[in-house]
C-alpha positions in Angstrom: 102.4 85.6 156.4 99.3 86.4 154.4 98.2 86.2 151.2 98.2 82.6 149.3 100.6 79.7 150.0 101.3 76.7 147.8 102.5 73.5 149.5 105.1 74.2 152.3 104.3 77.5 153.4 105.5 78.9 150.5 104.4 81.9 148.8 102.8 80.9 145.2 105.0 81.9 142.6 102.3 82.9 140.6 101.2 85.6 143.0 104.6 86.7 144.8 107.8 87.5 144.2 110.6 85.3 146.2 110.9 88.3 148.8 107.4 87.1 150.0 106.0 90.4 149.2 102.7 90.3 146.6 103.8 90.9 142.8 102.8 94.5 141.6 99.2 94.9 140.6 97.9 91.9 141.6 96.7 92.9 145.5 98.3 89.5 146.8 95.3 87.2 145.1 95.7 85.4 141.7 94.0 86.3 138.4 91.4 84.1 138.8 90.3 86.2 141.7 90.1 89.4 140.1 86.7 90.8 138.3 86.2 92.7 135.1 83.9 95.5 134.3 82.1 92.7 132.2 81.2 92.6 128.7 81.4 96.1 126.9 78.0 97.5 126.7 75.9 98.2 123.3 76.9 101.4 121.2 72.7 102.6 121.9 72.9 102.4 125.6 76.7 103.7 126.4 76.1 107.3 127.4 77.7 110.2 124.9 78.0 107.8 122.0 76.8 109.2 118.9 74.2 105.9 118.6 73.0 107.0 122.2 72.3 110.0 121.2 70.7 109.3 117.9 68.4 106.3 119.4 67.7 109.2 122.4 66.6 111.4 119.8 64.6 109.2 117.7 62.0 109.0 120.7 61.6 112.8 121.1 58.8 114.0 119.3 59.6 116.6 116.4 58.1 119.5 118.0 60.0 119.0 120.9 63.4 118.1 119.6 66.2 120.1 119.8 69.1 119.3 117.0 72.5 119.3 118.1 75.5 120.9 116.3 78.2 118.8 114.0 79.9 118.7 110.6 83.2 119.0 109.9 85.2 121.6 107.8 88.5 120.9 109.4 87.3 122.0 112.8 83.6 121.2 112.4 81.2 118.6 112.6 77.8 118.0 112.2 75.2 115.6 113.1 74.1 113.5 110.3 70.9 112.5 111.8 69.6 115.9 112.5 66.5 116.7 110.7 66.5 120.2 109.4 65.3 122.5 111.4 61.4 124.2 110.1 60.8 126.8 107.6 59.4 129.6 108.7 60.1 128.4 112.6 62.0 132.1 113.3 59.1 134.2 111.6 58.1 134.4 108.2 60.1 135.4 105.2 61.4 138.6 105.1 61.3 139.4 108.9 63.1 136.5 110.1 67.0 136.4 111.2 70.0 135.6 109.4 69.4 132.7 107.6 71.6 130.3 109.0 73.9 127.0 107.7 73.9 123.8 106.4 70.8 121.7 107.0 70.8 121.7 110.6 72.8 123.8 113.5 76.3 123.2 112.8 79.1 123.5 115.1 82.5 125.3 114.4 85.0 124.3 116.6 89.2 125.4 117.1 90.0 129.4 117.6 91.2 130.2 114.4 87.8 129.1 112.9 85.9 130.8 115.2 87.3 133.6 114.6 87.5 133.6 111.0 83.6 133.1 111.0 82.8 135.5 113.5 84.4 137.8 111.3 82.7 137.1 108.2 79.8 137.5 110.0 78.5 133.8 110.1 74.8 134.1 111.8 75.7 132.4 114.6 73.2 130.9 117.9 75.9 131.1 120.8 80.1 131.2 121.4 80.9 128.4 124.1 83.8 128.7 125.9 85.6 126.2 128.5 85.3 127.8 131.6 88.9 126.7 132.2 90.7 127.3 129.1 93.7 129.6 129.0 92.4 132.9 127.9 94.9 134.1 124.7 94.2 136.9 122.3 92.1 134.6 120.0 89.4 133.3 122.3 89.8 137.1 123.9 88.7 138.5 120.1 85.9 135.9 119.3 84.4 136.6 122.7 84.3 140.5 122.1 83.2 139.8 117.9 80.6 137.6 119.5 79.8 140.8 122.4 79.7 143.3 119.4 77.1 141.0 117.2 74.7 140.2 120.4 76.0 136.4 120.3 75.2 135.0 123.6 78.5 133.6 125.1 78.3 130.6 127.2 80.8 128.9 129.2 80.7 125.3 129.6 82.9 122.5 130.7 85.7 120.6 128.4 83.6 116.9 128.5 80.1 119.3 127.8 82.5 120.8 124.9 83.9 117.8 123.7 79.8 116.4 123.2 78.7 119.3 121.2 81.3 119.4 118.7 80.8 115.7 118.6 84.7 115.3 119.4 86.5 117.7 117.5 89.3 119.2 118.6 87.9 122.8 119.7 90.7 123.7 121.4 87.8 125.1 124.4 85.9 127.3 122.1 83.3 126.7 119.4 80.7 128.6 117.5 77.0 127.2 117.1 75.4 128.4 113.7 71.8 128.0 113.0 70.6 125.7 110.1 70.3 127.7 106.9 66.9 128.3 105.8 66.8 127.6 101.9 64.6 129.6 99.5 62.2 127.7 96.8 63.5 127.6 93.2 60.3 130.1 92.2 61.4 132.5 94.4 64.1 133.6 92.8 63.1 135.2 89.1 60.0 136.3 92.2 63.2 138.5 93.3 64.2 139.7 89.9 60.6 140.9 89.1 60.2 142.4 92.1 63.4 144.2 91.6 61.9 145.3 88.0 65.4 143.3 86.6 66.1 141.0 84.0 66.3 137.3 86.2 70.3 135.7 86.8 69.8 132.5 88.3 73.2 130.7 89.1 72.2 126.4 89.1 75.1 124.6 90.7 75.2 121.1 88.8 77.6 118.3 90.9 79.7 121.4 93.0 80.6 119.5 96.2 82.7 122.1 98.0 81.1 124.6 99.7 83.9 127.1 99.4 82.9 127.3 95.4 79.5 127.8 96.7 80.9 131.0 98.6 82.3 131.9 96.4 79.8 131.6 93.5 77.6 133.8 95.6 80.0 136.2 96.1 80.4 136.8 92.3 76.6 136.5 92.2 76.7 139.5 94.6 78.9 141.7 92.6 77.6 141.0 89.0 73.6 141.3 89.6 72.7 137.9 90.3 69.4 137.3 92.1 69.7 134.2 93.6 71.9 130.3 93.4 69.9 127.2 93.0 71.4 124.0 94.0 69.6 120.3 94.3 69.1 118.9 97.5 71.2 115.4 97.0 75.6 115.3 96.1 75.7 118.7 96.2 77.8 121.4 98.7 75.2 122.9 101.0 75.7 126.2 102.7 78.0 125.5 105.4 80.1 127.8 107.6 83.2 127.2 105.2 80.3 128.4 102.3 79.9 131.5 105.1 83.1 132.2 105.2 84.1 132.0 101.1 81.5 134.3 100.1 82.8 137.3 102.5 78.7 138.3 103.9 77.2 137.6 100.5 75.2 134.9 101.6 73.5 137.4 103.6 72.5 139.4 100.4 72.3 136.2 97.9 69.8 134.0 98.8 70.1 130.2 97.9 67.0 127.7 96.8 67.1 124.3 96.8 65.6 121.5 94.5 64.9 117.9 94.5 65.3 117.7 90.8 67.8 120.1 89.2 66.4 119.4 85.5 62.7 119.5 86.7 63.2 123.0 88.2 65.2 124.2 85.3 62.7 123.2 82.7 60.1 124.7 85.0 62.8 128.0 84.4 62.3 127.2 80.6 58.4 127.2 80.6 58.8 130.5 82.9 60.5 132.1 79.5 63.9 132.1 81.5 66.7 130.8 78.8 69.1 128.4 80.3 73.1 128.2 79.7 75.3 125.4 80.6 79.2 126.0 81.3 81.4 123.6 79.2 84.8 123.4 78.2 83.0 121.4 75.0 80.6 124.5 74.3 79.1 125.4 70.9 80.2 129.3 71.5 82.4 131.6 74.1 80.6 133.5 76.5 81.7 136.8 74.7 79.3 136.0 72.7 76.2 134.2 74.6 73.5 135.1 72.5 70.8 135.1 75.3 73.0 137.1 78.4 70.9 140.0 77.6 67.5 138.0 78.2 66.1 136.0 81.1 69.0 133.4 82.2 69.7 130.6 84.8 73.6 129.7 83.9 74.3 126.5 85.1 78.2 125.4 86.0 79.1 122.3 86.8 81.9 120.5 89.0 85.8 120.7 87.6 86.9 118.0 85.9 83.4 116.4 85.4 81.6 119.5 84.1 77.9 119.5 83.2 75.9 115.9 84.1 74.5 114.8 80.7 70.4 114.8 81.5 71.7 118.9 82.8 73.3 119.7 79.8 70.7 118.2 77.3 68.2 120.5 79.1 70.3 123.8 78.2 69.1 125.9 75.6 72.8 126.8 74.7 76.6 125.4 76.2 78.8 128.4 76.0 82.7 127.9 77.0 85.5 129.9 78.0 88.4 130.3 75.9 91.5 129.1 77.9 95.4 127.8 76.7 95.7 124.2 75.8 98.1 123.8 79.1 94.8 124.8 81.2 92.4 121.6 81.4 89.5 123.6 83.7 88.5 125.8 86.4 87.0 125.3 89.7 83.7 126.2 89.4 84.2 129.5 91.4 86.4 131.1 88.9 84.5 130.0 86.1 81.3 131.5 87.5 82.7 135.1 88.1 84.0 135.0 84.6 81.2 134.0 83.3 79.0 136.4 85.4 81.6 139.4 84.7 80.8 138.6 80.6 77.1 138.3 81.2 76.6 141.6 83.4 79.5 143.5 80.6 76.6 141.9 77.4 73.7 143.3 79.8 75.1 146.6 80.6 76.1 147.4 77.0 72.2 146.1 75.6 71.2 148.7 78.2 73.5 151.6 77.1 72.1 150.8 73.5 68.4 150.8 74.3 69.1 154.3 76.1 70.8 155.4 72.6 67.9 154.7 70.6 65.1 155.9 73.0 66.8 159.5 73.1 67.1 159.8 69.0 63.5 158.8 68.6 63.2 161.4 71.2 64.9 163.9 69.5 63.5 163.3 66.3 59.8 164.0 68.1 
């Protein structure tokens, strides 16, 4: 009989049953004659681990670097230790594409959120689709959305997949959207003049979601706005999700960023630009914002929390909106399109009233 025998001719108990036949997963040899794989190898050298890839990337050189997608929005991810891509790297201002996402290519993964962003027209680098996933009416829509906007599609396998979305579940399909390229703070009363307006900045001041910065655009869009200015550190950056919330505005609205919020807006102030904080402890309503009719950057801060202190000592006024007792605040979205709404009414009836006068000194000529 083979296979190893204790004293007698016996089979080892250890290593057979009584039958004589070798236990179950054990080949007929003890444990002591089985090998491991070893020790498990460092997190840097195990291949497809996100500290592989970011000590792999650390030795590229800049120029030659190529970030990879990931954050997530429920379905996205992106990579932390991307640097953001270079200004200017698609052509110069004005002539370059769509500006993009986030701070560096993000990746949105999962058909329903392809799809959504495909259809609010995220600017998008290429659709990936697993080459063996079950074609349904979803992935059959995002490829033809991405067919009708000139997005390449690509078809890839489910581990490739897996990598790029950094592990999300993409359900085989994901969407990779170029890094958003962010204006300077300057540029934006640049706009306004340019434009022969009256400057609307909108400062976002601790706003952490980036479907209020969607939507803040998209109430910038519709009230005359020329531009969002948000700092560069604890604040929502313009993601897909932002894509998505502000329905194409972000396409019309552009968005600057600054290291130092109350640097740029006192550099707004020594421009002649008034600035207007958003407060539920403000000194007047916005029905009656006594500078809406001049140069303005309105500032709104996060619900709940409102204004930071060193923000709202830098405003020139803190205007409020009147709301019942039972209300405590409003996200910052709402707040911004009523605020905007009030604003662009104050503007339009200063203009209607400048008109008035102008033709009775005209008829009095």
């Amino acid at each position: 009989m083979s296979g190893r025998s204790s004293g007698g001719g016996r089979p080892d108990k250890g290593t057979h049953a009584k039958s004589g036949k070798p236990r179950p997963g054990t080949g007929g040899y003890g444990r002591r004659r089985l090998e491991g794989k070893g020790p498990t190898p460092p997190a840097f050298v195990r291949p497809g681990h996100p500290a592989q890839r970011k000590a792999g990337s650390s030795t590229r050189s800049p120029a030659t670097a190529q970030p990879r997608d990931d954050e997530n929005d429920r379905g996205t991810r992106a990579p932390g230790a991307r640097a953001p891509a270079a200004r200017g790297a698609a052509g110069p201002r004005g002539t370059a594409g769509p500006r993009g996402s986030g701070d560096a290519p993000e990746m949105v993964a999962g058909r329903n959120s392809v799809v959504e962003a495909l259809r609010a027209s995220v600017p998008a680098v290429a659709l990936y689709v697993e080459h063996r996933a079950p074609s349904d009416e979803k992935i059959r829509e995002a490829v033809q959305l991405a067919a009708d906007a000139r997005i390449p599609v690509r078809e890839t396998g489910h581990a490739e997949l897996g990598r790029l979305t950094g592990g999300a579940v993409h359900q085989g399909i994901a969407l990779s959207v170029r890094a958003y390229d962010y204006a300077s703070p300057d540029e934006l009363p640049e706009l306004a003049s340019a434009a022969g307006q009256l400057p609307l900045v909108v400062a976002l001041d601790g706003v952490t979601d980036p479907r209020n910065l969607g939507a803040v655009a998209r109430s910038a869009a519709a009230f005359g706005g020329h531009g969002l200015l948000i700092p560069s550190r604890r604040s929502a950056s313009v993601t897909a999700g932002a894509w998505k919330a502000s329905a194409g505005a972000l396409a019309r609205v552009p968005v600057a960023r600054a290291s130092n919020l109350v640097q740029a807006l006192g550099a707004y102030q020594e421009a002649g630009i008034f600035v207007a904080g958003l407060d539920t402890a403000g000194d007047v309503t916005v029905a009656d914002l006594p500078v809406a009719d001049a140069p303005l950057a309105l500032v709104v801060g996060s619900e709940g929390r409102g204004l930071s202190r060193l923000v709202a000592e830098r405003c020139d006024v803190i205007a409020r909106i009147p709301m019942e007792d039972t209300t405590e605040s409003l996200n910052a979205g709402v707040a911004a399109g009523i605020a905007l709404y009030e604003i662009s009414r104050q503007r339009a009836a200063a203009s209607q009233a400048g008109n008035a006068r102008r033709g009775e000194l005209r008829a009095r000529q």
